[in-house]
C-alpha positions as CSV (number, residue, x, y, z in Angstrom):
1,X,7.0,9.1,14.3
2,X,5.6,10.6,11.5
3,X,7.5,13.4,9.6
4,X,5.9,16.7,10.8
5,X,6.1,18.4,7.4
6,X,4.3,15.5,5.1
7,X,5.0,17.3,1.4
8,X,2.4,15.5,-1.2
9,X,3.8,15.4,-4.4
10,X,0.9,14.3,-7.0
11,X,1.4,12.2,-10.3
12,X,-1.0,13.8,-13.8
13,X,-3.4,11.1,-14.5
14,X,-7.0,11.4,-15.7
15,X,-7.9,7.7,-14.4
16,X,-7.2,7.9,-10.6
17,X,-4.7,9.5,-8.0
18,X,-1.4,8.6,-7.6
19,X,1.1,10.3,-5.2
20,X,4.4,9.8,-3.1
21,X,5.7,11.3,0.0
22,X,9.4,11.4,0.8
23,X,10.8,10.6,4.7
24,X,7.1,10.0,5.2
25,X,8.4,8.9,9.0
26,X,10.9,11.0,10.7
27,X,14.6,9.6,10.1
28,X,15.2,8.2,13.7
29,X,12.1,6.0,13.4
30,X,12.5,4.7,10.0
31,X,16.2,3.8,11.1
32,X,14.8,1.7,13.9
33,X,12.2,0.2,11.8
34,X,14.6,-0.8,9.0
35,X,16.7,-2.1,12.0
36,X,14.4,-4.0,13.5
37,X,11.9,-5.1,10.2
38,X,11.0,-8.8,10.6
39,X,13.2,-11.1,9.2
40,X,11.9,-13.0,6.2
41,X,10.1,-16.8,7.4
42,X,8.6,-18.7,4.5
43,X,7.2,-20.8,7.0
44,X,5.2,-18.0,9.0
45,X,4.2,-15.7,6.5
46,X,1.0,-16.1,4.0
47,X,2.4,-17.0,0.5
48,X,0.8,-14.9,-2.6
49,X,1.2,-15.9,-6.5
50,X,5.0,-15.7,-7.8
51,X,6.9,-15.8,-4.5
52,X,5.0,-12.8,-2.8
53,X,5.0,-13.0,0.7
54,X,3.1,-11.2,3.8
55,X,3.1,-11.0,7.3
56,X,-0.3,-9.4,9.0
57,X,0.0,-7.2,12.0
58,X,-3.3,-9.0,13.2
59,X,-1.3,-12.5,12.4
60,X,-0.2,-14.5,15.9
61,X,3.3,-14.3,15.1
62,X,3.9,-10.7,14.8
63,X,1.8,-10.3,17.8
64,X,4.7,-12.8,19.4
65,X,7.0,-11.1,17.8
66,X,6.1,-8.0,19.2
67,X,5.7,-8.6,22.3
68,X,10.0,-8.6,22.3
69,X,10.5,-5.9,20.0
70,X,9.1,-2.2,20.9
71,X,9.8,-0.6,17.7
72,X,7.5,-3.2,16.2
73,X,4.5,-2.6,18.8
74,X,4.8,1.5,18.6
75,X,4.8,0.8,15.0
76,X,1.0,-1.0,15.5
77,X,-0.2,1.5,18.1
78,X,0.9,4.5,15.6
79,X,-0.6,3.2,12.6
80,X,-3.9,2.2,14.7
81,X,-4.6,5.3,16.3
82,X,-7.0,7.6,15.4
83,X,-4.4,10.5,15.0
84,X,-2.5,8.9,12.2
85,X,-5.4,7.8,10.5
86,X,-7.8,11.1,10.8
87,X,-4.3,12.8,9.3
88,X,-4.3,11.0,6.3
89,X,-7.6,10.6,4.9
90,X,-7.7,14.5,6.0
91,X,-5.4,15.2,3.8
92,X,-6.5,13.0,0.9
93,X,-10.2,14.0,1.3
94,X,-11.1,15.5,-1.5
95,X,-8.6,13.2,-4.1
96,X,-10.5,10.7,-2.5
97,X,-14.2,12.2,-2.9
98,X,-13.8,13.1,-6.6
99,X,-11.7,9.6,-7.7
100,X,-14.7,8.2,-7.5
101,X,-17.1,10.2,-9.4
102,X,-18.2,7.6,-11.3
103,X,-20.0,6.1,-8.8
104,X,-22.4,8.0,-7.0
105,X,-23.1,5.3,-4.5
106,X,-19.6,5.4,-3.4
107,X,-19.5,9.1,-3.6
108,X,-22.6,9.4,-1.1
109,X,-20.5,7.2,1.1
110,X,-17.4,9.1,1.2
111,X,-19.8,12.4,1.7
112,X,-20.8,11.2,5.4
113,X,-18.3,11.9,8.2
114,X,-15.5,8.6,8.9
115,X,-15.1,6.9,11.7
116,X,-12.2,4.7,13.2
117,X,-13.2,1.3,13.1
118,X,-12.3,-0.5,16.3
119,X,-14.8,-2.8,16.6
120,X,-16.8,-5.0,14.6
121,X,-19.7,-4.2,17.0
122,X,-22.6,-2.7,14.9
123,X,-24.4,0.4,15.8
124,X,-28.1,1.2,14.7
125,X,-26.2,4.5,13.4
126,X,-23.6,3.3,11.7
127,X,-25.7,4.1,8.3
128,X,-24.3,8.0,9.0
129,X,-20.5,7.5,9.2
130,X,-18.0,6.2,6.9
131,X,-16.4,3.3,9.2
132,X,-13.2,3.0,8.1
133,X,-10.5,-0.4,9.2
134,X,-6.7,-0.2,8.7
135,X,-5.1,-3.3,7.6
136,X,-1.0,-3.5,7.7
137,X,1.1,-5.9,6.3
138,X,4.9,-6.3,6.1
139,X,5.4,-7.5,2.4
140,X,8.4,-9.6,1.4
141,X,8.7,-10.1,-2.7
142,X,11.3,-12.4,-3.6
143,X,14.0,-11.9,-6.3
144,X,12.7,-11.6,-9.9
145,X,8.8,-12.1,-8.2
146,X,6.0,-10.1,-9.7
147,X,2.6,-9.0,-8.7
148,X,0.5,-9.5,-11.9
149,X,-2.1,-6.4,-13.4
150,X,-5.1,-5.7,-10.9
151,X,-7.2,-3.0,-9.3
152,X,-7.8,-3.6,-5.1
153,X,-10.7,-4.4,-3.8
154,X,-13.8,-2.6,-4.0
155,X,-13.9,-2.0,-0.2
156,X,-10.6,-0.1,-0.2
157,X,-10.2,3.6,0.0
158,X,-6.8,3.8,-0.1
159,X,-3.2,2.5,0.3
160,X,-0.5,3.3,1.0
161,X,2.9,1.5,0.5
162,X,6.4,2.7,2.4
163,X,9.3,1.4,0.9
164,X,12.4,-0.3,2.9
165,X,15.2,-1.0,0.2
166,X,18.1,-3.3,0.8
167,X,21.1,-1.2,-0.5
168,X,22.2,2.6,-0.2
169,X,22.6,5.3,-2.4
170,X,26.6,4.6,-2.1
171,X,25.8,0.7,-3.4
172,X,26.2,0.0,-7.0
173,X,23.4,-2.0,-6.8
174,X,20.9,1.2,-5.9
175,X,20.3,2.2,-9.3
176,X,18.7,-0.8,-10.1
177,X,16.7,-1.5,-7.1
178,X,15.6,2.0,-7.0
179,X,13.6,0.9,-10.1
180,X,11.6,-2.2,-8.1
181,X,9.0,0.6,-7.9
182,X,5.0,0.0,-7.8
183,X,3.8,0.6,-12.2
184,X,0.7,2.3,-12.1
185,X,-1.2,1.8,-16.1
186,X,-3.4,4.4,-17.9
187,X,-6.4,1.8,-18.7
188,X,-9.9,2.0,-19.5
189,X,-10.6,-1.3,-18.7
190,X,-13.1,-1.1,-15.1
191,X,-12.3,-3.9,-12.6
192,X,-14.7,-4.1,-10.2
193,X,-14.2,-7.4,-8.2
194,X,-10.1,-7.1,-7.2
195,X,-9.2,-9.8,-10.2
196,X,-5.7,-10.4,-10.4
197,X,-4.9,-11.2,-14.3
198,X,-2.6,-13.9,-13.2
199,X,-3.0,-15.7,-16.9
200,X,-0.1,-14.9,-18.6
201,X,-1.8,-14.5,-21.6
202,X,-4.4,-12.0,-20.0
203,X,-1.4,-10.1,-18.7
204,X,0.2,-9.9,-22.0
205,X,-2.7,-8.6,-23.4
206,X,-3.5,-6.0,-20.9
207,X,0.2,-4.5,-21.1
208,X,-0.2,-4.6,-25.3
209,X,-3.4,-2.3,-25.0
210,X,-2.7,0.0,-22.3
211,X,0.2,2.2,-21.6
212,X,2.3,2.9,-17.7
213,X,2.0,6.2,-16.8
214,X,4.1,5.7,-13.3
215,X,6.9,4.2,-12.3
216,X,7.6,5.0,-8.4
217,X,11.3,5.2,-7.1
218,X,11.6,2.4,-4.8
219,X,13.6,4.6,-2.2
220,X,14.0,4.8,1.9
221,X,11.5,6.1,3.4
222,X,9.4,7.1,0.5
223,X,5.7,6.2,0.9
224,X,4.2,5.8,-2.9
225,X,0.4,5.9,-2.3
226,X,-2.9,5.9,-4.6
227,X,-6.9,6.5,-4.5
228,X,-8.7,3.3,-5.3
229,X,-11.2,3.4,-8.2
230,X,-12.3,0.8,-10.3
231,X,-9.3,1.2,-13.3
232,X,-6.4,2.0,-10.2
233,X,-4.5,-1.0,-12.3
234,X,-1.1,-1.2,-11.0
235,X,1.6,-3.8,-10.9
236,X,5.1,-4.7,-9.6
237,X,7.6,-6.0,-12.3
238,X,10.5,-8.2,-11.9
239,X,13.7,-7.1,-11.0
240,X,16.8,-9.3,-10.8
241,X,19.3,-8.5,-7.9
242,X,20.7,-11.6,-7.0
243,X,18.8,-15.0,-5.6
244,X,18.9,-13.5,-1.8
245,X,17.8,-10.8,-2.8
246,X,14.2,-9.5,-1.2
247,X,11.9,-6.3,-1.9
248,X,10.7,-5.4,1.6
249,X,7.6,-3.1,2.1
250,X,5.2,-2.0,4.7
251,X,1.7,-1.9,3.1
252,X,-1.0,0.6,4.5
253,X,-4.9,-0.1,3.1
254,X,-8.1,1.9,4.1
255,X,-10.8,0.3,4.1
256,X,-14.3,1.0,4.2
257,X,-16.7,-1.6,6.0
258,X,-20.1,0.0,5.4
């Protein structure tokens, strides 16, 4: 499922790591998953601020959903297992050790060995080992939606964000899509508790002082992924391609429960 040869391509930044991986799944299972990606229900899918949308792969209805569709559970088991997940933070290890730096607490954490959460069951041990819990969602942003200036929570490691645009390279509408990338700013400003400047005055202010340093293509099968840090601040800004239009994403977070 996953591409065998995973090329990193990092992005300069003094703040925190930002990086992208092209055909991040191999090109017969991305086809199927762009085939068979759920369709859009605004009445089954947990609504964010300005039109963002998102459908859990713990939530009942993909479960249903699944159930029908194997593409959709292989997708769940893959992105579950231990392989896939040991394979990424392995790779990412030390990007994700020294993003951190300011923090030694957080630091000490990431020093111990991880661990696969698949339980919630606690362990008198569990003090030695980085536990670590995947959390997927399918994310649906509608046309001209935004997702305002913010930093993930605290208890994230990672994420990781595979794109799945609507038109081809062939399309005239590609060379505008392709720019419905995730902005990641240059700021100095720490953000320790996941706010979400969702006052338009705030976010006016924010992008008057600080500057983008990162615009990723929004193209098939490109995974645009980032280290978490207190000042990750990143946003996605509107982009008008007609009223049926929707921005379709699967998003990938790691995070750390102890």
């Amino acid at each position: 499922m996953l591409n065998e040869n995973l090329n990193i391509n990092y992005v300069n930044n003094k703040n925190f790591p930002v990086f992208f991986i092209e055909n991040f799944f191999d090109y017969t299972f991305y086809s199927s998953l762009r085939k068979n990606f759920p369709l859009f229900n605004k009445d089954k899918f947990k609504k964010f601020a300005n039109d963002k949308y998102a459908l859990s792969l713990e939530d009942d209805y993909y479960k249903s959903i699944s159930q029908k569709n194997v593409v959709l559970s292989d997708l769940k088991i893959f992105l579950k297992s231990k392989e896939f997940v040991q394979k990424m933070y392995s790779l990412l290890y030390y990007k994700i050790l020294f993003s951190n730096n300011h923090n030694i607490l957080r630091t000490i954490k990431y020093l111990r060995p991880f661990v696969k959460l698949d339980s919630e069951k606690k362990n008198f041990f569990d003090f030695m080992y980085s536990k670590l819990k995947i959390s997927i969602q399918f994310s649906y942003m509608l046309n001209n939606s935004k997702i305002v200036p913010h930093v993930d929570s605290v208890k994230e490691v990672m994420a990781l964000l595979i794109y799945f645009p609507q038109y081809d390279e062939n399309q005239n509408e590609y060379a505008i899509e392709k720019k419905y990338g995730t902005v990641f700013w240059e700021s100095n400003s720490f953000n320790y508790d996941n706010q979400h400047l969702l006052n338009k005055d705030e976010e006016s202010l924010f992008k008057k002082k600080n500057k983008i340093f990162y615009i990723s293509d929004y193209k098939h099968n490109t995974c645009c992924g980032f280290i978490r840090n207190d000042k990750s601040w990143h946003t996605v800004e509107p982009c008008d391609l007609g009223p049926n239009y929707i921005r379709r994403s699967i998003n990938i977070n790691f995070i750390l429960i102890n």
